[in-house]
Backbone as numpy.savetxt, mean C-alpha at the origin, in Angstrom:
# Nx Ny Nz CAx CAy CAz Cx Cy Cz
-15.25 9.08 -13.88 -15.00 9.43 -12.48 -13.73 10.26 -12.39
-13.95 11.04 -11.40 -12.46 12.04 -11.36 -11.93 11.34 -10.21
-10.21 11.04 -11.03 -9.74 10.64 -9.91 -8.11 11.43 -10.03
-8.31 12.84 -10.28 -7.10 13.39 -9.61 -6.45 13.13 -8.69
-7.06 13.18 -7.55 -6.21 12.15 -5.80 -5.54 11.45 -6.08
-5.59 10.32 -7.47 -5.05 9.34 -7.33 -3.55 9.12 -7.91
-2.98 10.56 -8.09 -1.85 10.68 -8.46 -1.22 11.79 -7.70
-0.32 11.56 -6.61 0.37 13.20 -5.87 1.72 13.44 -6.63
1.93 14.46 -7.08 2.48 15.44 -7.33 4.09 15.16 -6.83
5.11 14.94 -7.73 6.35 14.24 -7.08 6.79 15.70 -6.00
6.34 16.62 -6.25 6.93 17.83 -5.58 6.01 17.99 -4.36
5.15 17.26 -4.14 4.74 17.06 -2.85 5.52 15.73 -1.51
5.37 14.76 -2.34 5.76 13.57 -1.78 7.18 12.88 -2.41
8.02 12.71 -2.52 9.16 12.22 -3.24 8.67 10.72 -3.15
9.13 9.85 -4.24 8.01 8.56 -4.19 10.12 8.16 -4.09
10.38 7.43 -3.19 11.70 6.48 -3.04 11.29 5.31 -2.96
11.97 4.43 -3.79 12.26 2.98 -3.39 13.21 2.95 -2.77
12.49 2.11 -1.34 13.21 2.12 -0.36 13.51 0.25 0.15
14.64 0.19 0.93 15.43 -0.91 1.05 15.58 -1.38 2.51
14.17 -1.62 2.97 13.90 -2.75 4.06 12.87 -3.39 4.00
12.00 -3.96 5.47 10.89 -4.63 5.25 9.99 -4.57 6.66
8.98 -5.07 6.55 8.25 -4.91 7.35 8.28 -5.68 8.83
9.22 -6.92 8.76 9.42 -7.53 10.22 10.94 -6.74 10.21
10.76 -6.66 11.88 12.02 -5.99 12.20 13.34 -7.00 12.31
13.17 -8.13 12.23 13.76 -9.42 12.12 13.56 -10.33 11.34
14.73 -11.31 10.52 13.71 -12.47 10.27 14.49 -13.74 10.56
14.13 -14.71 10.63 14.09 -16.28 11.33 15.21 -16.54 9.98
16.89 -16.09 10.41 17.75 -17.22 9.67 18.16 -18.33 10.05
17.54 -19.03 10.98 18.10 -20.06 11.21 17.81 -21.38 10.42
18.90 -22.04 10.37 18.66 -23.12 9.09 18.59 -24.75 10.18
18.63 -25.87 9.93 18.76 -26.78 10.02 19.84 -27.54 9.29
20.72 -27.94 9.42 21.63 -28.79 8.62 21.68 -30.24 8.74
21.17 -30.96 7.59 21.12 -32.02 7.90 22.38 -32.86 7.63
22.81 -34.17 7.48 24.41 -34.32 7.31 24.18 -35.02 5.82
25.34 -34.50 4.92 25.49 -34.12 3.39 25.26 -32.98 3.17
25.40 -33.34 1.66 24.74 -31.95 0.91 23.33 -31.21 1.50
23.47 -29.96 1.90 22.03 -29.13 2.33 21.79 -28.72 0.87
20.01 -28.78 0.96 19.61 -27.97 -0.14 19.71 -26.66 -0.01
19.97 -25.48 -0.62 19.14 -24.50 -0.61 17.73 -24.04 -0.06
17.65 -23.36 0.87 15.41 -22.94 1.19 15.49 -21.75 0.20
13.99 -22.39 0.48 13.35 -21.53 -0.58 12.41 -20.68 0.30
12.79 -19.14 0.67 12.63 -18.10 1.30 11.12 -17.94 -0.13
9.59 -18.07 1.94 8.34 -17.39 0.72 8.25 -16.05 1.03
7.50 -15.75 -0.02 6.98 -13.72 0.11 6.34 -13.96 1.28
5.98 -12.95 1.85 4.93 -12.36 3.24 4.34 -11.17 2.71
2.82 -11.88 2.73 1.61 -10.90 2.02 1.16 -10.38 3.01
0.61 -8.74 3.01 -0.05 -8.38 3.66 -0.99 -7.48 3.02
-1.94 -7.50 3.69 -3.04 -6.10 3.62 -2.75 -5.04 4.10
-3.37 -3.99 3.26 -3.40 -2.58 3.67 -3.35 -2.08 4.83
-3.90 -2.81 5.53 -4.19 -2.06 7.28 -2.81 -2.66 7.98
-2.50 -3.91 7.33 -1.11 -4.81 8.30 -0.20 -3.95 7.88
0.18 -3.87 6.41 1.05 -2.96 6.13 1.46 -1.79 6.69
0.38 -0.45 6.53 0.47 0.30 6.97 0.45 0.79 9.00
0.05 -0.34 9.47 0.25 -0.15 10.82 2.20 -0.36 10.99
2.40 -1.41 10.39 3.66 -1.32 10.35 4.90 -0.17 9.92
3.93 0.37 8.65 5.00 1.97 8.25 4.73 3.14 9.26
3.23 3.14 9.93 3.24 4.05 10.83 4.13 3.89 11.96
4.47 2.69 12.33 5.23 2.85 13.48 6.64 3.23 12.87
7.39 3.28 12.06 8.44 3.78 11.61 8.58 5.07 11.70
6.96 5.55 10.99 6.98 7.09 10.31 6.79 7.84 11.84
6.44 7.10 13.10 6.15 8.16 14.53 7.76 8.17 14.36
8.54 6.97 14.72 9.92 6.98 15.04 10.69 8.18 14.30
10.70 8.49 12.76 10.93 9.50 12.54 10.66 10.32 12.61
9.21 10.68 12.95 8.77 12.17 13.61 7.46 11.93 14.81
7.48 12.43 15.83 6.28 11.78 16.27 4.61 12.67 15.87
4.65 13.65 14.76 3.61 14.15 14.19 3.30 13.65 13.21
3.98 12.58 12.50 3.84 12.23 10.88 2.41 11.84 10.85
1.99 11.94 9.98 0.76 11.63 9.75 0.87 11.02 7.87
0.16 9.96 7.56 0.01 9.13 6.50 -0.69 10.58 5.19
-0.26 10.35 4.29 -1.13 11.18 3.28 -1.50 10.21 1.97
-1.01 9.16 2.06 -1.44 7.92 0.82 -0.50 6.55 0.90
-1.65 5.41 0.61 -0.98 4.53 0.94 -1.30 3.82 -0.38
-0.54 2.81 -0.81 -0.36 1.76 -1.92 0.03 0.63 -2.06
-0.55 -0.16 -2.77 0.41 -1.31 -3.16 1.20 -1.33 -4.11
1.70 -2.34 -4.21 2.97 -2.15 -5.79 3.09 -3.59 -6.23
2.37 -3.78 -7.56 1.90 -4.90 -8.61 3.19 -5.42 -8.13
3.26 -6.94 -7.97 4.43 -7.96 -7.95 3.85 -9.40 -8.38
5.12 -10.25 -9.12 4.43 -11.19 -9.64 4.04 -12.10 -8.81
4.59 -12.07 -7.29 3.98 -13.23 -6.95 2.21 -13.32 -5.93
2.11 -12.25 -6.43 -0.06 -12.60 -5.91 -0.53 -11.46 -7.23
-1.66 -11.99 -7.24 -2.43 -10.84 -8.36 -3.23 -9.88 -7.38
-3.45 -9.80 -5.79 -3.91 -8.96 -5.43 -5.56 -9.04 -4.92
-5.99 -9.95 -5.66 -6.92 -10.42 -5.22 -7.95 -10.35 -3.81
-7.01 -10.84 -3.04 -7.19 -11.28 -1.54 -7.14 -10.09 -1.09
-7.20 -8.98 -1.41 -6.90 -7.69 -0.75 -5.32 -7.52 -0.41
-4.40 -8.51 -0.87 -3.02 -8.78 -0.35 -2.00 -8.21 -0.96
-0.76 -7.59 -0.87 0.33 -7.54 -1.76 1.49 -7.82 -0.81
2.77 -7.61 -1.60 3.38 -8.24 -0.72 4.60 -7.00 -0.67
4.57 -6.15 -1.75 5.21 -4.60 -1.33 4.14 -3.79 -1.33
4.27 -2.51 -0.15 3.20 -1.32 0.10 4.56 -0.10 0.01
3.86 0.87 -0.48 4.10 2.25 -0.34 3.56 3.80 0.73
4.07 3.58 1.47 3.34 5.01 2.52 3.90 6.40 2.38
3.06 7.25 2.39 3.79 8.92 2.37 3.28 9.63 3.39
4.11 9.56 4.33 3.92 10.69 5.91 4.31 12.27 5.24
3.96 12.69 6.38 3.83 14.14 5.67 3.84 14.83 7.65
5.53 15.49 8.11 5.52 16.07 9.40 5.43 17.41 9.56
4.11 17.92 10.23 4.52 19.45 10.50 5.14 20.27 10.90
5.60 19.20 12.18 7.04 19.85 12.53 8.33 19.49 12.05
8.69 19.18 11.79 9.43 18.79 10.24 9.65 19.72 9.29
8.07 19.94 8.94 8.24 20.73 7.27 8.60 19.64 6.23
8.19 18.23 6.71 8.62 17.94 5.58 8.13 16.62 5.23
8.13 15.55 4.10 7.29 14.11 4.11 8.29 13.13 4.03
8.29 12.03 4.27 8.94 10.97 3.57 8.16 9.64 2.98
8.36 9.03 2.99 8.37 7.74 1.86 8.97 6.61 2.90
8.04 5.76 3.09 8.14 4.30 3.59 7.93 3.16 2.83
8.53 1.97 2.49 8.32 1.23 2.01 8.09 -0.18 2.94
6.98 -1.09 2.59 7.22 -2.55 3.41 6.85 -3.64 2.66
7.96 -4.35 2.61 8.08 -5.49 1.63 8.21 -6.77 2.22
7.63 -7.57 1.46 7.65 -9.23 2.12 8.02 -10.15 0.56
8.52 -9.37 -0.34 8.98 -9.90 -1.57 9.98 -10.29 -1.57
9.99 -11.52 -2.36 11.51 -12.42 -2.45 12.05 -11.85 -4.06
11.06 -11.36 -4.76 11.56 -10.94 -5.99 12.83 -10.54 -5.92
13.98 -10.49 -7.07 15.51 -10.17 -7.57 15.51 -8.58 -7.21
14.60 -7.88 -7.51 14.57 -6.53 -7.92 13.82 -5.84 -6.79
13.02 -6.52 -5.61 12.52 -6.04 -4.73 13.28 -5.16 -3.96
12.67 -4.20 -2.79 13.20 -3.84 -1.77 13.31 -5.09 -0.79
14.32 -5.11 -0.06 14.45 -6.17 0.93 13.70 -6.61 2.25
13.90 -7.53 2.54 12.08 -7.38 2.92 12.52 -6.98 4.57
11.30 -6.01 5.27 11.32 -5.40 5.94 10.74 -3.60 6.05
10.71 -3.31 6.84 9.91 -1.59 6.56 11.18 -0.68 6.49
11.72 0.22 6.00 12.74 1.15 5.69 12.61 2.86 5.40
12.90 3.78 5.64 12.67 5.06 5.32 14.14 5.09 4.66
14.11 5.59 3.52 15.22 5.96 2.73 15.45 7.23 1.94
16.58 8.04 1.64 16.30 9.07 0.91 15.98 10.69 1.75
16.26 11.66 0.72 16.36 12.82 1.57 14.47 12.85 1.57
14.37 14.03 2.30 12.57 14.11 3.12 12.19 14.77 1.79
11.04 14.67 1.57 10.19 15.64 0.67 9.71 17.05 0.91
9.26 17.92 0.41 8.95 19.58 0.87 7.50 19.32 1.38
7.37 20.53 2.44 5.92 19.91 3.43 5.49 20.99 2.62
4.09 21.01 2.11 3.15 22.31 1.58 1.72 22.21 2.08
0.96 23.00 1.57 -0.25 23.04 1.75 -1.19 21.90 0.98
-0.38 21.57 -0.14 -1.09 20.23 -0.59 -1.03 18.82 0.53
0.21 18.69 1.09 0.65 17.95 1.48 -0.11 17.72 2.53
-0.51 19.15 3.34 -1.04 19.13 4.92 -2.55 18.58 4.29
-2.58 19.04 3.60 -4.28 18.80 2.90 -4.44 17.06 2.42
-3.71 16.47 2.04 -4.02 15.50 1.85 -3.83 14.33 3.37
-3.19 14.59 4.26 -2.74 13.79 5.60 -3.93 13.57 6.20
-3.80 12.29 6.88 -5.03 12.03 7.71 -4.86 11.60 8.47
-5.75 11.28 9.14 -6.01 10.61 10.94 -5.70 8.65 10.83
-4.96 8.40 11.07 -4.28 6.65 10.96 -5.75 6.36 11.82
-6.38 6.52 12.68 -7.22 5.77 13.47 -8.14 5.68 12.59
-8.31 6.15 11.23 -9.78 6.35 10.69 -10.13 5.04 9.38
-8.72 4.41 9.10 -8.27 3.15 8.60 -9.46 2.32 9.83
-10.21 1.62 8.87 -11.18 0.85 9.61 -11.16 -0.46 9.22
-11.74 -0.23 7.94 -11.63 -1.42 7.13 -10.35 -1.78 5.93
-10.18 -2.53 5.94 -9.15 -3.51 5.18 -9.50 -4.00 3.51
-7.82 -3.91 3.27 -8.20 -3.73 1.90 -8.83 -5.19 1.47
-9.01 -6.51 2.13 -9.75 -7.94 2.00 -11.12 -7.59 2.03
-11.67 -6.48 3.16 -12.68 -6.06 2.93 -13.35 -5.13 1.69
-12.42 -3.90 1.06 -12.52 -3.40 0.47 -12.59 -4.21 -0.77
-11.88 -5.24 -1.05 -12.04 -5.70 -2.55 -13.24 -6.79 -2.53
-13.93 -7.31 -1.22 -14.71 -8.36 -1.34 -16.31 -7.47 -1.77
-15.95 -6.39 -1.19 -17.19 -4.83 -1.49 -17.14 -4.68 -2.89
-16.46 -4.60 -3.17 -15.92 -4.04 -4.57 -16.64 -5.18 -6.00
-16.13 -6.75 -5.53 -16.69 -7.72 -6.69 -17.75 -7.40 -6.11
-18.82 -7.20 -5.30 -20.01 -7.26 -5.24 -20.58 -6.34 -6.15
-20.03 -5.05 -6.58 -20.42 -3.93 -7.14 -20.00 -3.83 -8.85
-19.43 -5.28 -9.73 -19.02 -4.91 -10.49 -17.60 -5.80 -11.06
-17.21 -5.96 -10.02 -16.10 -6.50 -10.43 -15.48 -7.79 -10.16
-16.33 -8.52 -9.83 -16.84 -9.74 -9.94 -16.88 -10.35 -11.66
-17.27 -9.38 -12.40 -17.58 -9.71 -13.70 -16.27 -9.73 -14.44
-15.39 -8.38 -13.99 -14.22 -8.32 -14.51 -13.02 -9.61 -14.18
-13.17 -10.19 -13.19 -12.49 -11.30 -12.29 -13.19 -12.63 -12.90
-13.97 -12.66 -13.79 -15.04 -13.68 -13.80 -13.88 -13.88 -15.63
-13.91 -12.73 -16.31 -13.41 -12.85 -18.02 -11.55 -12.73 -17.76
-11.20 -12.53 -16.40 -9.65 -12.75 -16.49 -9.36 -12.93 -15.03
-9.29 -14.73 -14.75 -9.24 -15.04 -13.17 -7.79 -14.25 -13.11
-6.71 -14.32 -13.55 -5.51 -13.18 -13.35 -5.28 -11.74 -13.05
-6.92 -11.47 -13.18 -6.91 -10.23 -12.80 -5.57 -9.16 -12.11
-4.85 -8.29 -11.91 -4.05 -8.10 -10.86 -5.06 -6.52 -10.29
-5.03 -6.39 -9.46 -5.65 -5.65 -8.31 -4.80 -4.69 -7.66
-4.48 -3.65 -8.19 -3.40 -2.53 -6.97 -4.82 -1.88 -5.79
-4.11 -1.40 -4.86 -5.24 -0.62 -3.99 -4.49 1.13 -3.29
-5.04 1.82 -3.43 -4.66 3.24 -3.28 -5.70 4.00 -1.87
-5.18 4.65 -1.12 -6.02 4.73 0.28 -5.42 6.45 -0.12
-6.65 7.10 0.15 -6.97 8.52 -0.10 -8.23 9.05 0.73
-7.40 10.43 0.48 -9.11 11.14 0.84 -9.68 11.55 -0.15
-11.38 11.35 -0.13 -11.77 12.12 -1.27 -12.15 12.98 -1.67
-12.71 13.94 -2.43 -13.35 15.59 -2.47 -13.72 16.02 -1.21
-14.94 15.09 -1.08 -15.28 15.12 0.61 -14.82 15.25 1.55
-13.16 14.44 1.21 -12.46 14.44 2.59 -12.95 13.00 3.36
-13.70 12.24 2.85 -13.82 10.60 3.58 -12.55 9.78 3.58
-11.77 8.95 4.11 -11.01 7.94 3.85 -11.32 7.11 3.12
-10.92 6.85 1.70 -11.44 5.87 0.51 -10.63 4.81 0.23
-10.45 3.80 0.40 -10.02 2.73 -0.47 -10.09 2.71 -2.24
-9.33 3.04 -2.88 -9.49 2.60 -4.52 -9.56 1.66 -4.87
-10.19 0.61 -5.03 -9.75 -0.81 -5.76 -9.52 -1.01 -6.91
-8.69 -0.75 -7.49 -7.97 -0.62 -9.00 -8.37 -2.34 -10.03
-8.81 -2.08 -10.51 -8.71 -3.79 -11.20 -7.46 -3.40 -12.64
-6.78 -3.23 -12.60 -5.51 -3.23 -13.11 -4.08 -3.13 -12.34
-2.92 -2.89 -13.17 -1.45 -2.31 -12.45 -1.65 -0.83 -12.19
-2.65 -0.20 -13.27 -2.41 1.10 -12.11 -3.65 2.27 -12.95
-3.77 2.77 -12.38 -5.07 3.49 -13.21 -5.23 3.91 -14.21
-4.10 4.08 -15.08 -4.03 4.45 -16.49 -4.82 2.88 -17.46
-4.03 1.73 -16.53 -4.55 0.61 -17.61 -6.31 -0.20 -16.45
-6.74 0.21 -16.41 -7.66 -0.39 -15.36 -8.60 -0.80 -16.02
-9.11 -2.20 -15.74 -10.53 -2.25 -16.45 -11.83 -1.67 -15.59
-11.29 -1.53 -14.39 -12.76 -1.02 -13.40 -12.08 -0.22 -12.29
-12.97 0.12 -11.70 -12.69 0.42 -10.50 -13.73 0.72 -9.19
-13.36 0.33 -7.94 -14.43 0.50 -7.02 -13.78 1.43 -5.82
-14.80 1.91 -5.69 -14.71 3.12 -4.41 -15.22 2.99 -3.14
-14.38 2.46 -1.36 -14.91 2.31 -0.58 -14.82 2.95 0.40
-15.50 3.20 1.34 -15.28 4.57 2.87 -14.24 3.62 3.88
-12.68 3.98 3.78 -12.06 3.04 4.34 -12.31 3.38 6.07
-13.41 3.95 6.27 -13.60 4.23 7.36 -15.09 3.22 7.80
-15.87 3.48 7.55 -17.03 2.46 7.62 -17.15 0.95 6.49
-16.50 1.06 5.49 -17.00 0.01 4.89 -17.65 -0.11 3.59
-18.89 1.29 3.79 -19.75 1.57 2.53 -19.45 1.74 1.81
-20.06 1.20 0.64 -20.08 1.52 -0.74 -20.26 3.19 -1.34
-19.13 2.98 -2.22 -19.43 4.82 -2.45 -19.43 4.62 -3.90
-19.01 4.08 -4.96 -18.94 4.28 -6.31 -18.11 3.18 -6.51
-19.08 2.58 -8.11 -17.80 1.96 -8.95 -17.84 2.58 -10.55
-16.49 2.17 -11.50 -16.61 2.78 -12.80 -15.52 2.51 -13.18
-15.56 2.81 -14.86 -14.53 2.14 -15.66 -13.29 3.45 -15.54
């Protein structure tokens, strides 16, 4: 399967790790009981593709109100394998025409050492706007289905079997357009497409099945 799309071009999109998260707040309030307090134990906040990214879009209007999404991702972390359609850091790349230019959103619900902090963040200088760039952007309303949906499509087609010889599976998911120009879901059954044992292809716009392959 050709999956050129599934890699943009750093000279299109600047890929930043970026340093917030996806609630615009979060709940520090503690309880103290009398003695020694333990330590809490702060959990990740998983989300899906569609939660995620509704959340970076509202950032990416705030920074421009033309931005438009040109690829969205997850990013392998140890604490879910992905499974559930869930991760708990996403990656977005807006791309503004009036601007001239893209940026890079990140939204994290990871407690990991090394994570971005959790919350949604734009960080970093903008990326160069081109003709690749305009070419790959799409319509946010056309996000239909969800990546829980997309991966439950997906074991039906194949990868079920792969999930069946390694319940650890880990699962990244990549949202593109394809040759066609459809909105696709990737369902990666690896960390990232170089190491994948499968992969399934869904119309993140209707649902349907479009292709699976190694």
């Amino acid at each position: 399967m050709n999956l050129y799309r599934l890699v943009i071009v750093s000279s299109v999109i600047g890929v930043a790790i970026l340093t917030a998260g996806c609630s615009s707040t979060e709940d520090k309030s503690t309880t103290e009981a009398p003695g020694a307090a333990k330590p809490q134990i702060k959990e990740p906040a998983l989300y899906t593709g569609q939660q995620a990214f509704n959340q970076m879009a509202g950032l990416a209007w705030k920074w421009s109100p033309d931005a438009r999404p040109a690829r969205v991702e997850s990013v392998v972390t140890s604490e879910t394998t992905g499974q559930d359609g869930k991760s708990t850091i996403w990656r977005g790349y807006f791309a503004s025409p009036s601007r001239r230019a893209t940026k890079t959103i990140i939204c994290s619900g990871s407690r990991e050492k090394d994570a971005p902090p959790f919350g949604t963040s734009t960080e970093g200088a903008d990326g160069p706007y081109n003709a690749e760039a305009a070419n790959l952007a799409f319509l946010g309303l056309l996000l239909k289905t969800d990546t829980d949906q997309a991966f439950a499509i997906a074991q039906q087609h194949g990868g079920n079997a792969i999930v069946k010889k390694n319940p650890q599976q880990p699962i990244t998911y990549v949202l593109l357009k394809d040759k066609k120009q459809n909105l696709v879901w990737y369902v990666i059954y690896g960390t990232s497409e170089k190491d994948r044992k499968g992969i399934g292809v869904i119309n993140a716009t209707t649902g349907a099945f479009i292709s699976a392959g190694k």
